[in-house]
N, C-alpha and C positions, 0 to 999 in steps of 0.2 A: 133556425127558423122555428116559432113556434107556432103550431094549431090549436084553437083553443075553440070548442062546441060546447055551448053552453045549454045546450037542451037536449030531453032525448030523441025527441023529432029530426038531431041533425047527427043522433048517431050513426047514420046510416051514411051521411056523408065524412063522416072522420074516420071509419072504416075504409070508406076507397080510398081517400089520401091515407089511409097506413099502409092500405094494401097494394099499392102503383107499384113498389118493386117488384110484388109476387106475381103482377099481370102481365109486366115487362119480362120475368123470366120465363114464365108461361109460354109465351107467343118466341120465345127464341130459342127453348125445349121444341115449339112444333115446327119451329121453321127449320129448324137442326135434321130434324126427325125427317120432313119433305124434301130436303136437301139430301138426305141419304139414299131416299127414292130417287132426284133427277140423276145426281151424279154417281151414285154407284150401285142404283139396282137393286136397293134391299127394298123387300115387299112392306107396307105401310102393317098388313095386317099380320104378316108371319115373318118378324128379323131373319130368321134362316131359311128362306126363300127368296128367291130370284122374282123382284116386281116387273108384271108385265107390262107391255108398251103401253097397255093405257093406263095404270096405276101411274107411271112415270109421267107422261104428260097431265093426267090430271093430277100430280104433284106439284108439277110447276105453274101450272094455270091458278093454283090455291096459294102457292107464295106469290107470284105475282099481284093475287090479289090480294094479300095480305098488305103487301109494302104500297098498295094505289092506295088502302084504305089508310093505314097507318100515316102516309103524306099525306092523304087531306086532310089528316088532324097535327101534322107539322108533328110526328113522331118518328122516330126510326130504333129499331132495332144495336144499332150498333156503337 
């Protein structure tokens, strides 16, 4: 495939198609990281600390809504 922006006006758009993989590995760095919160308790803001009840549900309420948004633009993580 090739991209080709022939002005500087569309630089800004040949950046985000360079950049699509670095935004994809982003969001699966934070869904990893939220996942660590639901399923096994580490705190979001101190890794060696125990995340309390509501950091854990509001970790999963924030993947949840990560993956509603991510399907309504027909994208997925995995």
């Amino acid at each position: 495939m090739i991209l080709e922006y022939d002005c500087e006006e569309e630089s800004d758009d040949a950046r985000t198609a360079l950049d699509g993989y670095k935004w994809k590995m982003a969001m699966w760095d934070l869904d990893q990281s939220l996942r660590s919160t639901t399923k096994h308790g580490v705190s979001m803001s101190d890794k060696s600390k125990e995340a309390t009840p509501e950091e854990m549900d509001m970790a999963d309420k924030i993947r949840d809504a990560i993956r509603d948004i991510l399907n309504e633009h027909n994208l997925n993580l995995d």
